[in-house]
C-alpha positions in Angstrom: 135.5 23.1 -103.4 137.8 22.5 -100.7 137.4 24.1 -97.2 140.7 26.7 -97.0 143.0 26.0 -94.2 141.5 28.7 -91.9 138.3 26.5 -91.4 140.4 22.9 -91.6 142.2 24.0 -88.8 139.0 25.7 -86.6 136.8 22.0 -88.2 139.4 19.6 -87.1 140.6 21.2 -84.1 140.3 18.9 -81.1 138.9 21.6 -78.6 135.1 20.7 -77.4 132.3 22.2 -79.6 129.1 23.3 -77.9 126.8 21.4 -79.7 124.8 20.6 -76.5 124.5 24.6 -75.3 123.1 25.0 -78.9 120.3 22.5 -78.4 121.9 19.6 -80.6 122.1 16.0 -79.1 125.2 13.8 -79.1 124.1 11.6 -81.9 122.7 14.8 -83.7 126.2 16.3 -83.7 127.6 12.7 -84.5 125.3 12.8 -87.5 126.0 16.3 -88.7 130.1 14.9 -89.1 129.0 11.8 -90.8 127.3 13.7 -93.5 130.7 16.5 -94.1 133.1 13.9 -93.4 134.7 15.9 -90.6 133.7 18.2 -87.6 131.6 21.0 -88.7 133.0 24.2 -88.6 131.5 26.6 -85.8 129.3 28.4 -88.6 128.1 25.1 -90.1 127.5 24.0 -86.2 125.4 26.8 -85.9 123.5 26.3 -89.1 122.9 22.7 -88.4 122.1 23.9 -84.8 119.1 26.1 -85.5 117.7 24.6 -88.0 117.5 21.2 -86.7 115.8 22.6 -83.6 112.1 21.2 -82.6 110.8 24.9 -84.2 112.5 24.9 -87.7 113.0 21.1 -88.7 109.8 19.4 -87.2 111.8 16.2 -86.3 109.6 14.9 -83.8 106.4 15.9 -85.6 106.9 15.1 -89.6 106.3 11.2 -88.9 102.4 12.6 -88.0 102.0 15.3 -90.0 102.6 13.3 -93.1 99.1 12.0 -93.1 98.1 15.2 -94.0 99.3 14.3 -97.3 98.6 10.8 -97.2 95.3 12.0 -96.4 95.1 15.0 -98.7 92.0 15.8 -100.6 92.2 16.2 -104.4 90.6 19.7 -104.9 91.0 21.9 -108.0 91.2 24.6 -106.0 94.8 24.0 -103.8 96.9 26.2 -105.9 100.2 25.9 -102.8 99.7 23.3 -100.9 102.4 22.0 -97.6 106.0 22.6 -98.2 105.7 26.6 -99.0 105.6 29.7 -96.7 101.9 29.5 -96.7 99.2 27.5 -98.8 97.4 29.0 -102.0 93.7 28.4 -102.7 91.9 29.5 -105.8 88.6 31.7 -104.2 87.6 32.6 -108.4 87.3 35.4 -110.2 91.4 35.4 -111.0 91.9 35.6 -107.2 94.2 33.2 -105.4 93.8 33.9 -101.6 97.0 32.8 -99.1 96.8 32.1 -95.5 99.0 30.7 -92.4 98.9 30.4 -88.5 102.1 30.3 -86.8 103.2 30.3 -83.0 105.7 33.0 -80.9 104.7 31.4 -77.4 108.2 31.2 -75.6 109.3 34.2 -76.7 105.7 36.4 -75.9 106.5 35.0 -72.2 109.8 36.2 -71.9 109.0 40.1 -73.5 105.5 40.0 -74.2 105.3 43.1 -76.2 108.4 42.0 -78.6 107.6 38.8 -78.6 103.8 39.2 -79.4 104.8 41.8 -82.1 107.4 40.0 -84.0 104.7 36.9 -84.2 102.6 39.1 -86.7 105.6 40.9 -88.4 106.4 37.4 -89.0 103.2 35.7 -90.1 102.9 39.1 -92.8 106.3 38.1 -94.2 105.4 35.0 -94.8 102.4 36.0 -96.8 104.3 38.0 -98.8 107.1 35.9 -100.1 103.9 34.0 -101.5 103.4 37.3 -104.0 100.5 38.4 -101.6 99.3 41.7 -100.3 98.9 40.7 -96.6 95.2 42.1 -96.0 93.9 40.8 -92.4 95.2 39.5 -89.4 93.8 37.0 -86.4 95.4 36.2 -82.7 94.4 33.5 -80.5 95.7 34.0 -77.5 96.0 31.8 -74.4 96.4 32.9 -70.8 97.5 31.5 -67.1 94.4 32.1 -64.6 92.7 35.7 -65.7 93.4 37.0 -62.2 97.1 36.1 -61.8 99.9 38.3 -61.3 101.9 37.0 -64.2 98.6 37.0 -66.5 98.5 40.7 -65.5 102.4 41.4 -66.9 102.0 39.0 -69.6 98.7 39.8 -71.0 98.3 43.7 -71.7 102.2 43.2 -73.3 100.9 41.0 -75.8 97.8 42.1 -76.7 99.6 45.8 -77.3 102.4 44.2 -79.3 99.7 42.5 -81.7 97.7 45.7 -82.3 101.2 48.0 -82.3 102.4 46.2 -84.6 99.3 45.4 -86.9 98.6 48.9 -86.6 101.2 50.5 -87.5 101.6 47.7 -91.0 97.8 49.0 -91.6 96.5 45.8 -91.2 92.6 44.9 -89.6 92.8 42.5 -86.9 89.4 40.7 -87.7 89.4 38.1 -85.3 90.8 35.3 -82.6 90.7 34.1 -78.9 91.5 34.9 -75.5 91.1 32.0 -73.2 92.6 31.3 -69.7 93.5 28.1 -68.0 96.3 27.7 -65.1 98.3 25.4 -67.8 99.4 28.4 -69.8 100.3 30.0 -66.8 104.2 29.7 -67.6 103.5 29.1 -71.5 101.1 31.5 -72.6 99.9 30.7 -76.5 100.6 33.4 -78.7 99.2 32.4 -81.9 99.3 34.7 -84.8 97.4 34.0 -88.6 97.3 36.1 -91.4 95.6 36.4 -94.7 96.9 38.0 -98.0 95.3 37.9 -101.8 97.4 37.6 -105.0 96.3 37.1 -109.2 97.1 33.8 -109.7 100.1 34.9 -111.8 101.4 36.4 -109.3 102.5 33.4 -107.0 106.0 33.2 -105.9 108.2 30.0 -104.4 111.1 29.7 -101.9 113.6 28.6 -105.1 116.8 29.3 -105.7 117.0 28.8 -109.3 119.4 29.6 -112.0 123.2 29.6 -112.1 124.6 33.0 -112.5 121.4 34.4 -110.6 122.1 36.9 -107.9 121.3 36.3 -103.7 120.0 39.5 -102.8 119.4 40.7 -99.4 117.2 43.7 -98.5 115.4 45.0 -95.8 116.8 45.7 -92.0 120.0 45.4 -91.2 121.0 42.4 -89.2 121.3 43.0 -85.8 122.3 40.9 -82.1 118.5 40.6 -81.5 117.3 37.0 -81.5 120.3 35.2 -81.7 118.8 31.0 -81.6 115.4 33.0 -80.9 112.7 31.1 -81.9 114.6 27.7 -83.1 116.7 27.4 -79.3 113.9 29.1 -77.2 111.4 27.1 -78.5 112.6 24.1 -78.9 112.9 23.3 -74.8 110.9 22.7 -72.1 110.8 25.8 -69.6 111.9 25.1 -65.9 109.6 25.3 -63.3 111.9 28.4 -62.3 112.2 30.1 -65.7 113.7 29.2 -68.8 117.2 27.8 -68.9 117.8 29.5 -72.4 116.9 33.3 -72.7 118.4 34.6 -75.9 117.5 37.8 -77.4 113.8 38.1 -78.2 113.4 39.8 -81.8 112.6 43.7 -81.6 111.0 44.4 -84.5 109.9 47.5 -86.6 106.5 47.9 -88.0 107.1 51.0 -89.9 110.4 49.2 -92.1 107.9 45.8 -92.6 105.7 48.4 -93.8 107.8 50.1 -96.7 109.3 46.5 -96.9 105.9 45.1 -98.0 105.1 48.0 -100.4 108.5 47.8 -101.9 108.1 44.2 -102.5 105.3 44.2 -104.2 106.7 46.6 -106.6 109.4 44.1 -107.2 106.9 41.3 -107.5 104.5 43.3 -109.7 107.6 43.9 -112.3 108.4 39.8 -111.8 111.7 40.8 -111.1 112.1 37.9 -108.6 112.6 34.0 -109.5 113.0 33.0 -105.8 112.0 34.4 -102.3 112.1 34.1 -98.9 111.8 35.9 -95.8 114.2 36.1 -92.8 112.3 34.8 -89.8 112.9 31.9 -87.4 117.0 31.0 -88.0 117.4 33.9 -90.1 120.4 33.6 -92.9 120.5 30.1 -92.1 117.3 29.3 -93.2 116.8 31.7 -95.9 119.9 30.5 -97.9 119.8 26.5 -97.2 115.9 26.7 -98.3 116.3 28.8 -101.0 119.7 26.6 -102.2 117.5 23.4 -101.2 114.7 24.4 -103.6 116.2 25.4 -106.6 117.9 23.5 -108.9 121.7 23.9 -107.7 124.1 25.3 -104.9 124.8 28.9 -103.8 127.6 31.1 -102.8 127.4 33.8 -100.3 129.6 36.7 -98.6 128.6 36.9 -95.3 131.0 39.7 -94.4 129.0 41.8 -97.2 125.7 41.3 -94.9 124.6 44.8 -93.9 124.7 44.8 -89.6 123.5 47.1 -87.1 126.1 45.7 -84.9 129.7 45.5 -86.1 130.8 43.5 -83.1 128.6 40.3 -84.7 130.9 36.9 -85.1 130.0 34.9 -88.5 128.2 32.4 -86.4 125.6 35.3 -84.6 124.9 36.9 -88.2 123.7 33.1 -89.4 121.7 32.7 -86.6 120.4 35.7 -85.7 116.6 36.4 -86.1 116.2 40.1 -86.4 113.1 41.1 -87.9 112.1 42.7 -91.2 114.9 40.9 -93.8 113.8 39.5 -97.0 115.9 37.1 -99.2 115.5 37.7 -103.2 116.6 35.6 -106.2 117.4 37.6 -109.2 118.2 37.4 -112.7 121.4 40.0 -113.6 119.1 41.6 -116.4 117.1 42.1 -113.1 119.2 43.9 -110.5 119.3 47.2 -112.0 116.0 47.5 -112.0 115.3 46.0 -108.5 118.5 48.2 -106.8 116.1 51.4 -108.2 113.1 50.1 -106.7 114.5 49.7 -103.2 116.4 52.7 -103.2 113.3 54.4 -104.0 111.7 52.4 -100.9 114.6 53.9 -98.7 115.4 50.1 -98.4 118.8 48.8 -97.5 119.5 46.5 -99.9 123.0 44.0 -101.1 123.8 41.5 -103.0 125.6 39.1 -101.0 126.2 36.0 -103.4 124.6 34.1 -106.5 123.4 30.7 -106.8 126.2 28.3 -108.7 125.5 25.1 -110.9 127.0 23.1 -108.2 125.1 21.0 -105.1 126.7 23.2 -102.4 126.1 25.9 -100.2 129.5 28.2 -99.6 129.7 30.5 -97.3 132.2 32.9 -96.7 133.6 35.4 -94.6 136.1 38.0 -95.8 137.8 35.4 -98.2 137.9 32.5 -95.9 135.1 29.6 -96.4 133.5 29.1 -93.5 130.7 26.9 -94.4 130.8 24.0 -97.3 127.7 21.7 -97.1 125.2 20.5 -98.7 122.1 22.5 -98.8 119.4 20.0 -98.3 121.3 18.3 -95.4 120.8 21.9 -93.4 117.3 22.6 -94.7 115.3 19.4 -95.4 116.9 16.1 -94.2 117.1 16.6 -90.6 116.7 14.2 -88.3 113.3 12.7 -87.7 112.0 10.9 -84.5 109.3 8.5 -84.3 109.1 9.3 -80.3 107.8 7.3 -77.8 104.0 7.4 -77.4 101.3 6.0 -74.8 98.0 6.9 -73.7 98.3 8.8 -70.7 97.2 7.5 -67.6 94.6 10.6 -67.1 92.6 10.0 -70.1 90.5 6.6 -68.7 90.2 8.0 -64.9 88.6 11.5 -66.5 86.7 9.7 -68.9 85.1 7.7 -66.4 84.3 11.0 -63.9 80.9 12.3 -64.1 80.7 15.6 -64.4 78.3 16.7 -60.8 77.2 20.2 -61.5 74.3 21.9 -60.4 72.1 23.1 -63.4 69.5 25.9 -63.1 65.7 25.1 -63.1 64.4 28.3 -61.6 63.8 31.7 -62.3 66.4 33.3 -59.4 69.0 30.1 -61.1 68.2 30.9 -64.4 69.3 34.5 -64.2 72.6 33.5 -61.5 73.6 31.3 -63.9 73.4 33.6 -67.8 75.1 36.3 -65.4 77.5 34.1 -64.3 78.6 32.9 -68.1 78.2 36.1 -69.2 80.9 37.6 -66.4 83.4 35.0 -66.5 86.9 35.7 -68.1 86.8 33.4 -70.7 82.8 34.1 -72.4 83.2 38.1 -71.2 83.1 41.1 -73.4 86.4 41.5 -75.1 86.5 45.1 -76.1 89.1 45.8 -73.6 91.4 43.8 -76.2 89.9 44.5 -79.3 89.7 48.5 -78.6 93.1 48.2 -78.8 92.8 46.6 -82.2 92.5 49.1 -85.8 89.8 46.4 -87.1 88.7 48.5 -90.1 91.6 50.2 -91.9 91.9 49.8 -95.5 88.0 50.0 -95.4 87.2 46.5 -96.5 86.7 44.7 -93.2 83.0 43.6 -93.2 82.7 41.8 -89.9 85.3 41.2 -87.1 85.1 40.9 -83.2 82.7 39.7 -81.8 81.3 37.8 -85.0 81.8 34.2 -85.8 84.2 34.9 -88.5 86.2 37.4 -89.7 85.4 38.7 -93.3 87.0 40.6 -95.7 86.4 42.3 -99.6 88.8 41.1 -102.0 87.4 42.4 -105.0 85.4 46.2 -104.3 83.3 45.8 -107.9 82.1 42.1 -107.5 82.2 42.4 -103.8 83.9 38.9 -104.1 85.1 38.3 -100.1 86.4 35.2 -97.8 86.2 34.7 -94.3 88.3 33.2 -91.7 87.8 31.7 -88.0 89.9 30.1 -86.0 89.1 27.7 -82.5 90.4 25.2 -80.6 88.4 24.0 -77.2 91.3 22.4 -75.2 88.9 20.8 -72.7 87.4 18.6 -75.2 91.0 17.9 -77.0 92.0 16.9 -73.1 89.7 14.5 -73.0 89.8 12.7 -75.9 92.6 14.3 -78.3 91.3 12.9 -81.3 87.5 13.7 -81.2 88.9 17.2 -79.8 90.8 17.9 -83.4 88.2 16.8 -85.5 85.5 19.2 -82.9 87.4 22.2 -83.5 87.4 21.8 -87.1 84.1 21.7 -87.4 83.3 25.1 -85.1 85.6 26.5 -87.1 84.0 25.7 -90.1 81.0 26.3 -89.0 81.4 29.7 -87.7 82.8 30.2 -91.5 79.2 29.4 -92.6 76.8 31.3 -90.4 77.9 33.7 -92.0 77.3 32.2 -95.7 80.7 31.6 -96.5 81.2 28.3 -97.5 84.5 26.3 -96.1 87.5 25.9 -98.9 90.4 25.1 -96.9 92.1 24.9 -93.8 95.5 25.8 -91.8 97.0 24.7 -88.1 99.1 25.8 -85.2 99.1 22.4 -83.1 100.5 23.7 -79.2 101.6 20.9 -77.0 104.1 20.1 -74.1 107.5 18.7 -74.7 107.5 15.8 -77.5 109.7 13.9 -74.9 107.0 12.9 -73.1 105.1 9.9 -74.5 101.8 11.2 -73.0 102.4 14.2 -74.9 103.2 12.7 -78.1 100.0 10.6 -78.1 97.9 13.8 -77.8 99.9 14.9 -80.5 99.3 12.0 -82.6 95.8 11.5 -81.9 95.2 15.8 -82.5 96.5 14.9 -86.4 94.7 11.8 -86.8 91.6 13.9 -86.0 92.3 16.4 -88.4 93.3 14.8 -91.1 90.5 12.4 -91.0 88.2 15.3 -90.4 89.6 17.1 -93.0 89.5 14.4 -95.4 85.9 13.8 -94.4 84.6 17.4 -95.0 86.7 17.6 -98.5 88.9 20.3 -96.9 92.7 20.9 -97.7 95.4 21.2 -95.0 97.9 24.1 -96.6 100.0 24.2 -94.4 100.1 25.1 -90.5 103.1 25.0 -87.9 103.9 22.5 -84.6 104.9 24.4 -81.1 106.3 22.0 -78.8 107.7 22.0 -75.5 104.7 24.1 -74.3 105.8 23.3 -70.5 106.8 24.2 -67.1 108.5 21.5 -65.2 106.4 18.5 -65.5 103.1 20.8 -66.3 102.6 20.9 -69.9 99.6 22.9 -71.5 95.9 21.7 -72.3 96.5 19.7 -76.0 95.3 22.6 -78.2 95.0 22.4 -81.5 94.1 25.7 -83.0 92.4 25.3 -86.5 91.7 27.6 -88.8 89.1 28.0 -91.9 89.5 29.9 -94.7 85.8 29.9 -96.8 84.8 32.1 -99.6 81.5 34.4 -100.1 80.8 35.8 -103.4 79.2 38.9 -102.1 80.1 40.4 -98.5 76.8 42.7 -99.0 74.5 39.5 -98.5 76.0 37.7 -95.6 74.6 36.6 -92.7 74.8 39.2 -89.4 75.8 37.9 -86.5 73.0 38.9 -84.6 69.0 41.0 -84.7 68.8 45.0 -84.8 65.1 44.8 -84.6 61.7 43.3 -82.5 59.4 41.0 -84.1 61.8 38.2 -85.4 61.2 34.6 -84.6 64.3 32.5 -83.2 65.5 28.8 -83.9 67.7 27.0 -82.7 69.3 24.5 -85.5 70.2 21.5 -84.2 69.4 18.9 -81.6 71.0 19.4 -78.2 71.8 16.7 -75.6 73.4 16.8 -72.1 77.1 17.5 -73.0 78.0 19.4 -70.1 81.6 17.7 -70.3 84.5 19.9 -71.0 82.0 22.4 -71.1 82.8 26.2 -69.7 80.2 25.6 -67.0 82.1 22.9 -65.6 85.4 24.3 -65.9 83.6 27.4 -63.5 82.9 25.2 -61.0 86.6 23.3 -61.4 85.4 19.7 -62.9 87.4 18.2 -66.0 86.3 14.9 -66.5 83.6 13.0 -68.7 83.6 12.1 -72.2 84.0 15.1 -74.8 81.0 14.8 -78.0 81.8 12.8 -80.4 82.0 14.8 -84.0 79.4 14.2 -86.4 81.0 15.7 -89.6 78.2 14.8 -92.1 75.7 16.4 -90.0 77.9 19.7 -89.6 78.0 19.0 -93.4 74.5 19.0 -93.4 74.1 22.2 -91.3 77.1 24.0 -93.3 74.9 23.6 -96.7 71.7 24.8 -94.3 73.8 27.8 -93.3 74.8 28.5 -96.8 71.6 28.8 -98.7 69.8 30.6 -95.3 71.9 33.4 -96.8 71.7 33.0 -100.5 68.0 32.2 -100.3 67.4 34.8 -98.2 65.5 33.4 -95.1 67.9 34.6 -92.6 68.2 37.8 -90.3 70.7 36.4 -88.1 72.9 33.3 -87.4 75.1 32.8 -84.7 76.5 29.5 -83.8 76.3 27.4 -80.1 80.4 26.9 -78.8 81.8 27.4 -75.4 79.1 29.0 -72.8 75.9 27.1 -74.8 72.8 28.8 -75.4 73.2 30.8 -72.3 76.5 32.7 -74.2 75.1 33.1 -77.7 71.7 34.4 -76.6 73.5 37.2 -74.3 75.8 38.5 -77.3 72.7 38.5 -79.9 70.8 40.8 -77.5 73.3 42.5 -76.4 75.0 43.0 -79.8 71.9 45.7 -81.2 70.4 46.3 -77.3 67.1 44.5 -78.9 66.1 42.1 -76.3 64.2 38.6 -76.7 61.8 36.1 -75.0 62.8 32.3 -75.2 60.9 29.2 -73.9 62.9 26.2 -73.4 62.3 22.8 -72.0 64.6 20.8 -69.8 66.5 24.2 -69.4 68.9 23.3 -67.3 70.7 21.5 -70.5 69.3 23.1 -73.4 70.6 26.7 -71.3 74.3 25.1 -70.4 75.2 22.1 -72.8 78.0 22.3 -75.2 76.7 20.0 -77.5 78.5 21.0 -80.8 76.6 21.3 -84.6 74.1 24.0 -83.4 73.4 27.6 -84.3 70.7 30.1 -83.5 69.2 31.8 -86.5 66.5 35.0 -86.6 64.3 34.8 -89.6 60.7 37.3 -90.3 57.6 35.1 -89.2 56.9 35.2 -92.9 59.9 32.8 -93.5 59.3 30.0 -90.9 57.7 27.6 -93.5 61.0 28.3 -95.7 63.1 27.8 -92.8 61.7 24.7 -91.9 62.0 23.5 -95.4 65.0 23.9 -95.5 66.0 22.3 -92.4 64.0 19.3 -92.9 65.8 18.9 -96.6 69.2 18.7 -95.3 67.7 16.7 -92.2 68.7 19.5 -89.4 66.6 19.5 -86.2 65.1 22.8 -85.8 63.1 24.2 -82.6 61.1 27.4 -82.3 62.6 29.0 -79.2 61.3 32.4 -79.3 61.1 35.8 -80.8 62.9 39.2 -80.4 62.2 42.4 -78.4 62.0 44.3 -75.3 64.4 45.6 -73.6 65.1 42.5 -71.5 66.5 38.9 -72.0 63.8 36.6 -70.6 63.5 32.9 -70.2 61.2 30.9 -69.2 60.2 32.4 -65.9 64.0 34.5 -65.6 63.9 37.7 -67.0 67.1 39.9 -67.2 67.5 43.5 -67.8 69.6 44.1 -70.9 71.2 46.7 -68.8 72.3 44.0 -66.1 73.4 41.7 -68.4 75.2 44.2 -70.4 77.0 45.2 -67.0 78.1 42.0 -66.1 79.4 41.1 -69.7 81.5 44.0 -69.7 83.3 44.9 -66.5 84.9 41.9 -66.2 88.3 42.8 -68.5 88.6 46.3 -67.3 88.2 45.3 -63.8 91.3 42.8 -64.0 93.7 44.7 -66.4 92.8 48.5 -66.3 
């Protein structure tokens, strides 16, 4: 079909088009009129424009992330793998669990509240279209300096958007981070994972197949909020004096996601659906080219029929405009009856604004004239894709070859400074300020949360069948050595998974950098896959899916590499796992694993403002090892207690297991210094009944895991060696710290 004369005339018109204000380079744009054969039309140029950005098309990340298929392990259990809105593993039972991390950075930093809120109405929607009842969510969060006037607008903005909107959608937020570092001063990570559970039947694809089918739309109506959101704002490196580009942040709604979700699963529970998608990042544009690209021919669509909450909107701002709570449905005529009822029922606003032809193009018009002609996978797929520049930066030898010149504690008086110290500091304090804020229970099913290892949740409430998910990232170790840092995160990840006795099935990413146009940058980048996909490959773990955030930067300061990884394990039943920590005196503690003097990259450095050293290098068959250890401690029944060694050391995970229940303990430990401080990764402390030590130690010495007696549980104080400190102290220092900085 032809373009009419209306869009000849506006496509071959020899004014200037703004293909540079909308993100797109010169050869981009020359690119987009090589593959139509003329100048786009503004509404294709839009299209093209947002979903060719950095966010939506991954063009300078798909060359790397390809080895997590090249790498991919074969596992019966992978039901979705990449490609989808989120991946699909089998957990038994009938059950098919789905989960995804996703990024909102730039936008959190411009209206932290909207920005923070629309990340998670976002994330749900994407578990959804899988056929999913979203059931948990998770935030890591990343800061500018704890005590900084822009931390103190940004953070409390966030953290209320993520539990407004969770809230409000009835959704337990079970877990995540907050961490501060100066390089997310201007780019603060807002990171936001859900997790949702499905029958296997009931597992839906982005596919618009079937001639004759109807495009439905239903949900909001399409407003001017977040016009080149996402796909523009995040797909450029901020100025050192603000953002060049401030579009509309989405405003979202949790109350319409939350009739939206119930409605669709009535629509999904009568199969009434053959393709779906949800409106998020590039809005129409994306929903219809990826639903046109997947199926099995083109699609026609009416834009002017799109319900809008602003009449004012040009064709081009409807295409690219991001507001919040829209879903895209594929529908069989016999169908639509049926599904109109249901929404109308819902109270949802629902059209049908095209139906997908036997042809290979998308149409698109508006009020008879066609407006965009192209072909779907051009839009969608078949961006470009750049193999950027990359080169070790000049940092990593000169931080390598620091030594890291901190004062350890030997004494008594040091001993104490120095577990107060930890315990106080913004990134190892009490989080309840944030988490308080937080509904972590509703829908009754939430069996641990904050401030445990993992999240968990029930899945089934007669088998008592449940998974549980963590998520980490220690950017200090993925700054010094990118690759080992990847591959270190997967593992605490994992392993925080297993002290509960969940064992590890499958894994997803959000993968924060700088701007891709720096060839430092890129090699992080590069060397952050490599280490996951070889550590993935080496545990036997599946990559289903994740999402890249570049551009992380202000001026020339681009963020910490972080890589945040998360694990997805399964645990057949919630009632045996593993507590975090002791509710009673008389226990005996071990410490699994073997520490050395891995102070680099460590939190006690980063206290006392030293970033250099080498990071640990991962040893995956050992966490193996310990994972197997950590599994059968539960199913065997020799634990009380396991909580795992990360950032803060020994120091850290002794102060939240005594504080956890007020029970106290006494610990002896040599060289303490070290064993008190190090960061030395593939260690966990575990509390076991006396009458279980030969057990224990069996145990350990079958899956050859070094194991120490450290000492036993009581008393009202936290004692070491020749330190002894009042749980009351400690708890004081552990907890004032957030309400002193933000209210």
């Amino acid at each position: 079909m032809a373009l009419d004369t209306v869009a000849i005339a506006t496509a071959n018109s020899e004014t200037t088009q703004p293909f540079a204000e909308l993100g797109l380079k010169p050869d981009e744009y020359a690119r987009i009129k090589e593959i139509l054969g003329r100048r786009p039309t503004s509404s294709e140029l839009a299209m093209y424009s947002v979903m060719w950005s950095e966010h939506c098309s991954y063009k300078s990340s798909k060359v790397h992330l390809k080895q997590f298929g090249d790498k991919a392990v074969k596992t019966d259990a992978l039901l979705v793998g990449i490609g989808e809105n989120a991946g699909v593993v089998d957990v038994g039972q009938g059950y098919a669990v789905t989960f995804k991390i996703e990024s909102h950075n730039h936008p959190s930093f411009i209206e932290p509240y909207q920005g923070a809120a629309t990340g998670v109405g976002g994330i749900v929607r994407d578990i959804l279209t899988m056929g999913a009842r979203p059931i948990a969510v998770m935030d890591p969060l990343r800061f500018g300096p704890a005590d900084h006037p822009d931390t103190r607008r940004v953070l409390p903005g966030v953290i209320a958007g993520v539990g407004g909107y969770g809230n409000c959608l009835g959704l337990p937020n079970i877990g995540g981070e907050v961490v501060f570092d100066q390089t997310y001063l201007g780019n603060p990570l807002v990171n936001a994972l859900c997790v949702g559970v499905m029958k296997h039947s009931d597992i839906k694809l982005a596919k618009a197949a079937g001639a004759g089918n109807l495009v439905v739309l239903y949900g909001a109506k399409t407003g001017g909020d977040g016009i080149g959101g996402v796909s523009v704002l995040a797909s450029e490196t901020f100025e050192s004096t603000g953002p060049a580009k401030r579009p509309a942040v989405q405003v979202g709604d949790p109350f319409v996601e939350k009739v939206l979700i119930e409605c669709s699963l009535e629509i999904f529970a009568e199969d009434l659906v053959v393709g779906i998608q949800d409106l998020g990042g590039a809005g129409l544009s994306c929903a219809t080219s990826e639903l046109a690209s997947g199926g099995s021919g083109g699609m026609k669509v009416e834009l002017d029929r799109v319900p809008l909450r602003d009449a004012t909107l040009s064709p081009e701002e409807i295409l690219m405009s991001e507001s919040q709570e829209r879903m895209c449905a594929i529908v069989e005529p016999k169908h639509i009856d049926r599904f109109l009822e249901i929404c109308k029922k819902w109270d949802v606003t629902v059209t049908v604004i095209g139906e997908v032809t036997d042809g290979d193009r998308l149409e698109i018009t508006w009020h008879g004239d066609l407006i965009v002609d192209v072909p779907p996978r051009t839009v969608a797929h078949d961006g470009p894709v750049y193999n950027r520049p990359l080169a070790k930066p000049d940092y990593i030898d000169r931080v390598n070859a620091e030594v890291v010149d901190v004062a350890l504690p030997s004494n008594g008086d040091e001993i104490k400074a120095a577990v107060l110290k930890l315990a106080a500091t913004p990134n190892l304090a009490d989080k309840s300020w944030v988490t308080s804020q937080y509904d972590r229970y509703v829908q009754g099913n939430t069996i641990q949360a904050q401030p445990d290892d993992s999240g968990m949740v029930r899945i089934d409430e007669k088998t008592h069948l449940g998974v549980a998910v963590a998520t980490d990232a220690n950017a200090n170790w993925s700054y010094l050595n990118p690759y080992e840092g990847a591959k270190l995160a997967l593992a605490e990840a994992a392993r925080n998974i297993a002290t509960a006795g969940a064992k590890p099935l499958a894994v997803t990413n959000c993968l924060n950098f700088g701007s891709p146009e720096d060839p430092g940058v890129m090699w992080q980048f590069a060397e952050s896959v490599r280490g996951l996909a070889d550590g993935c490959l080496e545990m036997g773990l599946p990559v289903t899916g994740g999402n890249v955030s570049f551009y992380n930067q202000t001026g020339a300061v681009a963020i910490l590499p972080t890589p945040v990884i998360g694990v997805l394990g399964v645990i057949d039943d919630v009632r045996t796992r593993t507590p975090m920590s002791f509710d009673k005196a008389g226990l005996d503690l071990y410490l699994l694993g073997e520490t050395k003097a891995d102070i680099a990259g460590s939190e006690w450095a980063y206290i006392h403002g030293q970033r250099g050293g080498s990071a640990p290098i991962a040893d995956l068959q050992r966490e193996m090892r310990l994972i197997e250890v950590l599994v059968a401690g539960r199913t065997e029944k020799i634990f009380i207690a396991a909580h795992d060694l990360s950032q803060g050391g020994l120091s850290a995970t002794l102060t939240e297991m005594v504080l956890r229940h007020n029970v106290g303990a006494k610990v002896t430990l040599e060289n303490v210094g070290v064993a008190l401080i190090s960061e030395t990764p593939g260690r966990v402390v575990v509390a076991v009944d006396p009458s279980q030590a030969s057990a224990l130690t069996a145990l350990a010495n079958k899956h050859s895991i070094a194991i120490t007696k450290i000492g036993s549980t009581g008393g009202d104080a936290l004692e070491i060696n020749d330190a002894k400190i009042s749980l009351t102290e400690l708890r004081k220092a552990h907890t004032e710290t957030f309400p002193k900085l933000f209210g």
